[in-house]
Structure formats: C-alpha cells, structure tokens
C-alpha positions in Angstrom: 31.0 3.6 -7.9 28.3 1.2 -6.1 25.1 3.4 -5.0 24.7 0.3 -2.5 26.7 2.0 0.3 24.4 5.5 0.2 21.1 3.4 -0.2 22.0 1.5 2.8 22.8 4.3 4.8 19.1 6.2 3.8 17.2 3.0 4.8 18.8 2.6 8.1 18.4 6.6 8.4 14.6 5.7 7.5 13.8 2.6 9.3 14.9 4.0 12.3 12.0 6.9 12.8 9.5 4.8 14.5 7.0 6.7 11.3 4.0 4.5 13.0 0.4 5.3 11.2 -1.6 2.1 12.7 -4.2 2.1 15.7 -3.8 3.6 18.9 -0.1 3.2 18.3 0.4 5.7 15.4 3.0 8.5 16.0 2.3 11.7 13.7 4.8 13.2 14.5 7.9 11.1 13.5 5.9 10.6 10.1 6.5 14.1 9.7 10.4 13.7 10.8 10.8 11.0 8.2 9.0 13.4 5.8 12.0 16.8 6.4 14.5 13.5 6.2 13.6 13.1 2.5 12.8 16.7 2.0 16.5 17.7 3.4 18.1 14.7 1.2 16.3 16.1 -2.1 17.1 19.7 -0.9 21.1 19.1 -0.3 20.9 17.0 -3.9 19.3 19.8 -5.9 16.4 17.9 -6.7 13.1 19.5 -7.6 10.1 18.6 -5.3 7.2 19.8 -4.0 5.9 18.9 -0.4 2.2 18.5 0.3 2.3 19.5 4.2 -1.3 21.2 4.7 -3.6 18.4 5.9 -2.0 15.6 8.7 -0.1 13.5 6.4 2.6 14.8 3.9 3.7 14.0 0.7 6.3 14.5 -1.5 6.3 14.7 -5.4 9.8 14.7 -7.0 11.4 14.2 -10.4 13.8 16.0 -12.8 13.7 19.6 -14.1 10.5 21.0 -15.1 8.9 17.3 -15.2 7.3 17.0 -12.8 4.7 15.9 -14.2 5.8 13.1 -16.0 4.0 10.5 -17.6 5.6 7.9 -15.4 5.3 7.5 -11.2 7.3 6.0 -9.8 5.7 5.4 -6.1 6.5 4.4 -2.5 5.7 5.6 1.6 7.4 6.1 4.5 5.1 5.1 7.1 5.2 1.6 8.9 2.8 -0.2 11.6 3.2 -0.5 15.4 6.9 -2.7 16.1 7.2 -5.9 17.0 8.2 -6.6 19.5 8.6 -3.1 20.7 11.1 -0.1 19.3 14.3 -1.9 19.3 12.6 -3.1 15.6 13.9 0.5 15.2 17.7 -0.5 15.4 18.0 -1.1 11.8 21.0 -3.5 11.8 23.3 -5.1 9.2 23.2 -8.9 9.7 25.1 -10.9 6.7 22.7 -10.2 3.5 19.6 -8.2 5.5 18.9 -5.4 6.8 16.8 -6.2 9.5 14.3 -3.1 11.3 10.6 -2.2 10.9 9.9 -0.8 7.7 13.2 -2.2 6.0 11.3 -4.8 3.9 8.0 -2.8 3.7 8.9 -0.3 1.8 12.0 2.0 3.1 14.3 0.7 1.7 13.0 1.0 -1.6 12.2 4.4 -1.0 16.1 5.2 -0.5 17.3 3.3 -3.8 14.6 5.7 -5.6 15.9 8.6 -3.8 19.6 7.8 -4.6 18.6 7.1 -8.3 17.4 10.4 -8.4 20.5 11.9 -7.3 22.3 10.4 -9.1 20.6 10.6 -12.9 20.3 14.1 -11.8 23.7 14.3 -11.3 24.9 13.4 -15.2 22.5 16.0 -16.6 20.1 16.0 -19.3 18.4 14.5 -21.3 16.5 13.7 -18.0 13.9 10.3 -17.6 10.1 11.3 -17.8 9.9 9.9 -14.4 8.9 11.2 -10.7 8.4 9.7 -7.6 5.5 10.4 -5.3 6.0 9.4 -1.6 3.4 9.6 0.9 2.7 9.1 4.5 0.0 7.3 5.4 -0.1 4.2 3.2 -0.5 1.3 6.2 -3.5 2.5 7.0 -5.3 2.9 3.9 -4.4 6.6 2.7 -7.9 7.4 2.9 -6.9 10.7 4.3 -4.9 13.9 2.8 -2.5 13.5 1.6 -2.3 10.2 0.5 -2.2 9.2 -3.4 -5.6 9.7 -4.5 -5.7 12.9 -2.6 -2.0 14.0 -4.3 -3.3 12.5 -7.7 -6.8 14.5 -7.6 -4.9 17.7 -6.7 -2.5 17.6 -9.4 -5.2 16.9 -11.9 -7.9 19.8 -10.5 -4.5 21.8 -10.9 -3.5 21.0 -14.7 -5.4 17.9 -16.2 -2.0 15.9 -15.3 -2.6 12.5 -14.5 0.7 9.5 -14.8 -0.2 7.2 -17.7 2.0 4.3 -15.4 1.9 4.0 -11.9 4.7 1.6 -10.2 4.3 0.9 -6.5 7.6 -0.1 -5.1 6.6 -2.9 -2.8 8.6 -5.7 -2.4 8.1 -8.5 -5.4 10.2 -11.0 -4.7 9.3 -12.7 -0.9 11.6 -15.6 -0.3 14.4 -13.3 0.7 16.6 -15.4 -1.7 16.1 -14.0 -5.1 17.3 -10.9 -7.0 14.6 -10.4 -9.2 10.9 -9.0 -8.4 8.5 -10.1 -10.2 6.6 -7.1 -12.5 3.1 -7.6 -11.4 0.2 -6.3 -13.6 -2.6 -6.5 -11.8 -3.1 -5.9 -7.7 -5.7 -6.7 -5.9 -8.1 -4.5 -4.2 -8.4 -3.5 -0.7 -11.9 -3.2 1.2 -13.2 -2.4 5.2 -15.9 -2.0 6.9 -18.0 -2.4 10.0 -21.2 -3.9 10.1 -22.9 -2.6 13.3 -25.9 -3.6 15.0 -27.8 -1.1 17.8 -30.1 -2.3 20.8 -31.2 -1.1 23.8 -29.1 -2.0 27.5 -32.0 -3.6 29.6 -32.4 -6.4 32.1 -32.2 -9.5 29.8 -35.0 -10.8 31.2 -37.2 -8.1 30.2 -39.9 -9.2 27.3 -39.8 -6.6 25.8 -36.0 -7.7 24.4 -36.1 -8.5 21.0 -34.1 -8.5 18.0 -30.9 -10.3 19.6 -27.7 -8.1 18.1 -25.8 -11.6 18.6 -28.3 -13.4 16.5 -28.3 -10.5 14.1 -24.6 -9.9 13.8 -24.3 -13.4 13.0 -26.6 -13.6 10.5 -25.3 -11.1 8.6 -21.7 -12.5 8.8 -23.5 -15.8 6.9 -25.4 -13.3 4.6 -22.1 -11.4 3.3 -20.5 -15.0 3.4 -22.9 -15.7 0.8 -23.2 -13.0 -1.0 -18.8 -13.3 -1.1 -18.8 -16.6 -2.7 -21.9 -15.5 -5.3 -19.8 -12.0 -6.5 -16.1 -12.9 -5.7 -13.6 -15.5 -6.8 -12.7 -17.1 -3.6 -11.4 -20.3 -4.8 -8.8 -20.6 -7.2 -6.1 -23.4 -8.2 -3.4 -20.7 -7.4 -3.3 -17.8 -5.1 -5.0 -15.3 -7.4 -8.1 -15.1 -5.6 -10.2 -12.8 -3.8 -10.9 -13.1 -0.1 -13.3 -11.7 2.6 -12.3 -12.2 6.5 -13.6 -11.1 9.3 -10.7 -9.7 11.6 -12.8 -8.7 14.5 -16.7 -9.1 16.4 -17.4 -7.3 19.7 -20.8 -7.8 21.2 -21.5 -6.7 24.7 -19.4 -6.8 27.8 -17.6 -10.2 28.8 -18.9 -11.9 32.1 -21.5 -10.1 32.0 -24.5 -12.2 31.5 -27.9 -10.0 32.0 -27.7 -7.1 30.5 -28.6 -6.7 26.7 -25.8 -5.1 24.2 -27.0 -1.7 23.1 -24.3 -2.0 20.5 -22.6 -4.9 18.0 -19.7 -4.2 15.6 -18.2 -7.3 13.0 -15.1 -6.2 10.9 -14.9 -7.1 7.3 -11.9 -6.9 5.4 -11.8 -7.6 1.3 -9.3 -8.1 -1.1 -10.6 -8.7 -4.4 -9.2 -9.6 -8.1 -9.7 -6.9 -10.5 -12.5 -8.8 -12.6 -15.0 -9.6 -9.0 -17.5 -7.7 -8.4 -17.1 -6.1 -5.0 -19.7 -3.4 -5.9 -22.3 -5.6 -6.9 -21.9 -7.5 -3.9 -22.4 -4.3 -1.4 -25.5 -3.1 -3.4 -27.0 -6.5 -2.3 -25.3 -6.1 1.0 -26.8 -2.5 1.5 -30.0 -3.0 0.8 -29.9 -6.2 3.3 -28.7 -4.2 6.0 -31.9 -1.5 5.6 -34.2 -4.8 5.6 -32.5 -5.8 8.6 -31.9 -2.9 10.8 -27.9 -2.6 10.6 -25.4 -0.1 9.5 -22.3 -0.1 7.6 -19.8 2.4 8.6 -15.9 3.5 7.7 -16.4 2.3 4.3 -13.3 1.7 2.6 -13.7 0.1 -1.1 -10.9 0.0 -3.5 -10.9 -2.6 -5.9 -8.2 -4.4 -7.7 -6.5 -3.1 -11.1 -5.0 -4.7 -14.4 -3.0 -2.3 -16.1 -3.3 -2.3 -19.9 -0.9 -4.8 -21.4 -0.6 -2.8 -24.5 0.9 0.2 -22.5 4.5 1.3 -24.3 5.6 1.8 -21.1 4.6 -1.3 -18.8 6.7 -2.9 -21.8 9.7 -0.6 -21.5 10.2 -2.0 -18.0 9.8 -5.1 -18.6 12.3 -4.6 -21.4 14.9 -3.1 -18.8 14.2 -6.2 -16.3 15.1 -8.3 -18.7 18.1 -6.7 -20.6 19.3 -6.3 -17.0 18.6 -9.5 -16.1 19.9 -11.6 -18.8 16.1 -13.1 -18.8 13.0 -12.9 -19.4 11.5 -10.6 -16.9 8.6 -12.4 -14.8 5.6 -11.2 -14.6 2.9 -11.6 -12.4 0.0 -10.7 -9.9 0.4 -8.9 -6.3 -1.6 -10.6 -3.4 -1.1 -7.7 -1.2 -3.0 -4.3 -1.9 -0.4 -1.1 -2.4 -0.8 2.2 -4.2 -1.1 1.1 -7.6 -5.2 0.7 -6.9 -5.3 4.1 -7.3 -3.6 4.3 -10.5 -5.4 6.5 -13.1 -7.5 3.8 -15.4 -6.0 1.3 -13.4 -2.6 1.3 -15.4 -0.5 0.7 -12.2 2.1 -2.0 -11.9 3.9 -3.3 -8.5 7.8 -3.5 -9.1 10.1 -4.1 -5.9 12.5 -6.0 -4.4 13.4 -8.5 -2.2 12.0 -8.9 1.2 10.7 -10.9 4.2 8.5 -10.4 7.1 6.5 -7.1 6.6 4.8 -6.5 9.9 6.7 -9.1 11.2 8.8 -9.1 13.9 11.4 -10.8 11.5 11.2 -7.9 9.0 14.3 -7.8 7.0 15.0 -7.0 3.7 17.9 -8.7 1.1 20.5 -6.4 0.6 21.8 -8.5 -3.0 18.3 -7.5 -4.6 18.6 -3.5 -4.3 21.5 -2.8 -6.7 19.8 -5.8 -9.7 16.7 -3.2 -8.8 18.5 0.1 -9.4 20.2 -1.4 -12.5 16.8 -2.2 -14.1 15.8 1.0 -12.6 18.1 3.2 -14.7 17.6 1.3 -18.3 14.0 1.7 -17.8 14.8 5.4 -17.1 17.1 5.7 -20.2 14.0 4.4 -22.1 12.0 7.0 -21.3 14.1 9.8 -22.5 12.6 11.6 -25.1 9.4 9.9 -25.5 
C-alpha cells in the first residue's frame, strides 16, 4: 500500500498552521499547535519521543525503541516565514503534481514522509533502523534560541555523551520542481548576521561641535567589511559554490528630515560562507576595526559552513540506498542554502530532500512525484542501518 496518500494528508494538516517564526509577524503560538500535531500523530502511532517544551520553542526527538539515541539524525522543522501574499498561502491545495501552501516546499512536507516512515518501519517490528528524527521549531529564524538543534544536541550530550555521528537535514535538494531525485549534498554552507551600529548625538546639524558623521562612518565600514570579504572569503567562483556577504538593510536617521544629526546608524550583514573561508578570521579583523573606529557589532550570529567526512560508513550507506533505488548513480553535491546540518557534530551533516519550488515564495509548492522515490531511498538506507 502507497504511504503517498497519508503523507499527503500530514503536509496539508501541517502547512495549514500559519507556524510563523520571522519578524514582527511570528505567531508562537500555532508553532506550538503544529508541535501537539506531531506529538498526537507519534502518540496515536506508538512511537517513542520525547518533547523538549520548557523554553519558547519546542522540539521533538523520535525514533524506534530504546534508540533513541542513534547514531544517525535524521532532521527537519516545522516552522515557516510570514505568507505571501497573506494566509490563504495557508490553503494547502492539490493542484496536478504540487502541493501548493506556505511551508509545503520548505520543509513540511518532508517532515510528514519522515513521520509516516516512522510509522510505518515501526509498524513491521524489529530489527529496528539506528535512526531518529529531531524536529524543531524555530529553524527560519536561525534557532539561535531553545530549543533549536544545537540547544537539543548540547542537552542530549550534557545528558549522556550522545552525539549523532550523521546528521541529514531534510531540505529540499532537487529545485526545478521537475526531478525525482535530490541531490545528496555534503557540504552546506554557513550562515552569518549581524548589525554594525554607529552612535551620535541628535543636535542641530549646524552645530560645530558635530563630528564624526554616522553616514560617513556607516559607509565606510560597509567598504571595510567589503574588503576584508573578498580578502578571507571565496566570493567568486566559476559555479555557484561560493561564499557571499550582502547587506540586506541600512537605517540612518529620520527621512525628510534634514537638520538634525542621527544619534543612531544600523547596516545589516548577512554571510553565507563555504566550509574552507575564513569567516572568523575575517571578524577578528573586523572587530578590532570597529574598536579603532567607534562602532559596535551586535546580534551576532556566526555559523559556518560544514563538509562531512567522505569516508563516513554511513554518508555511503545513503548514497548506496539513492542509488540502488534509483537505478543510478546517486548525485552528489553542495547546498547553497544554510539548514541544520551546520550544527552537525564535527561537521558530518549532509542535506538530503526532495523536490520543491518557491520557498518563501508566494509560489511555494512542492512535487508530489518526488516524496514516495524519497521514502523508497529512505527505507533501504534504514534497512542498512540495522545492526550496525
């Protein structure tokens, strides 16, 4: 019997709790209601999990009797960003081979064929796969609160010394729409942001006693970190495996109003760099710029980008499993956007997903032919696990 019906109806059952965890938009709230939705699916199944509800984002860590712990996690989240264009995203409609809605592509849908392959290899009893799944709720905007992975992961080692040797975020891989197969990608990049802010005083412009223009000095150190990006990171590549550094935002005093000084001046930076850049580097010089220079950094965020280990037995058991599934050589490759897997202990995380288009997008959809290739590949990497 196809698990394709029950995975559809979990997605749309997902997509359609606005779980919002971006800007002023973000609903709390319905991340917890999509939170007792998986808890009450793994609850009527009979799986084993354990909820990590004491901070402001849960998480969920399942598996198979008494394991847990297994060496291999299996990843995803069930939070999205804000709608567009507004919450009829929410619908979660059938339309030919998507399933359009907010959250289908990016990563719900996922989430549900993991949950239903759960059931399911639960259901034909032992030998079980040394596999869990560790879902969390804050992933869009950076998990740099409780409970998101590295706060789940640091837990569960201060509890017992556990730590996965594989981590597989379940983001989509494949991002035509068209294809069946996701790519196994074996490094990720990093994801990195920051505000450089400037402080003055608000006095008539005219004043000479104004000095130290935050424009001038927000501007020069946007060409400073410039620099300093294209000294410590790859930005130019012949393919799209390169790092980046853009500058999303700058708000320096009030508009239309023309003599008053700023008394503040904030430039967003956001970085995503390839595992072998040296993002770290690059803020050291960066820091001590900013103490020369009379400006701040503050909400630091720097993860950088991973490789897992390409002799690990069981990034090539999956692999294996793509491709006996498959008929073909599984592909393998790089993931532009950051996920999970930067947190992966030692960096041994892979991206393995689907197939999807539009994520944050008001186009969102994700293609319903790539789930049950996914689950396929999904159960013969699980068989390979057994007994290990």
């Amino acid at each position: 019997m196809s698990p394709l019906p029950e995975i559809l109806s979990l997605s749309q059952s997902l997509v359609r709790i606005p779980s919002i965890t971006v800007g002023a938009e973000e609903r709390v709230d319905e991340v917890w209601q999509a939170a007792r939705l998986i808890s009450d699916y793994l609850n009527a199944n009979h799986i084993p999990f354990r909820c990590f509800d004491d901070a402001k984002y849960p998480a969920i860590l399942a598996g198979f009797p008494g394991q847990l712990n297994a060496p291999v996690m299996l990843s995803g989240h069930f939070d999205v960003v804000a709608p567009e264009p507004d919450d009829s995203q929410f619908d979660a409609r059938i339309e030919g081979d998507y399933l359009w809605g907010r959250g289908a592509a990016d990563m719900k849908t996922v989430v549900a064929t993991n949950l239903v392959w759960l059931k399911e290899t639960l259901r034909q009893g032992p030998p079980y796969p040394q596999v869990n799944l560790l879902l969390v709720g804050n992933e869009e905007n950076g998990e740099e609160e409780p409970m998101g992975t590295p706060y789940v992961l640091k837990r569960l080692q201060q509890e017992s010394g556990y730590q996965p040797d594989i981590f597989i975020a379940g983001e989509r891989t494949e991002e035509t729409g068209k294809n069946l197969w996701g790519t196994v990608c074996v490094e990720n990049r990093g994801v990195g942001r920051f505000q450089v802010v400037a402080r003055g005083t608000r006095i008539h412009s005219a004043a000479s006693t104004v000095q130290n223009d935050l424009t001038e000095r927000i501007i020069r150190a946007r060409v400073k970190l410039s620099e300093l990006a294209a000294q410590y990171m790859t930005l130019e590549s012949k393919d799209v495996w390169k790092s980046q550094i853009r500058f999303p935002f700058v708000n320096i005093g009030t508009p239309g109003v023309y003599n008053i000084t700023p008394d503040i001046g904030l430039l967003g930076v956001e970085i995503r760099s390839i595992p072998h850049d040296d993002i770290y580097g690059m803020m050291a010089e960066f820091d001590a710029y900013c103490e020369t220079h009379g400006i701040e950094v503050e909400d630091l965020l720097l993860e950088h980008g991973i490789a897992c280990d390409p002799n690990s037995p069981w990034l090539a058991k999956l692999v294996e499993a793509v491709s006996e599934v498959s008929g073909q050589p599984a592909p393998v490759g790089k993931k532009i956007h950051g996920t999970s897997a930067r947190f992966a202990p030692g960096g041994n995380g892979v991206v393995w997903g689907q197939s999807g288009l539009g994520p944050h997008a008001r186009d969102e959809r994700h293609y319903i032919p790539s789930i049950e290739p996914y689950y396929r590949a999904l159960d013969a990497f699980g068989k390979k696990t057994v007994g290990e």
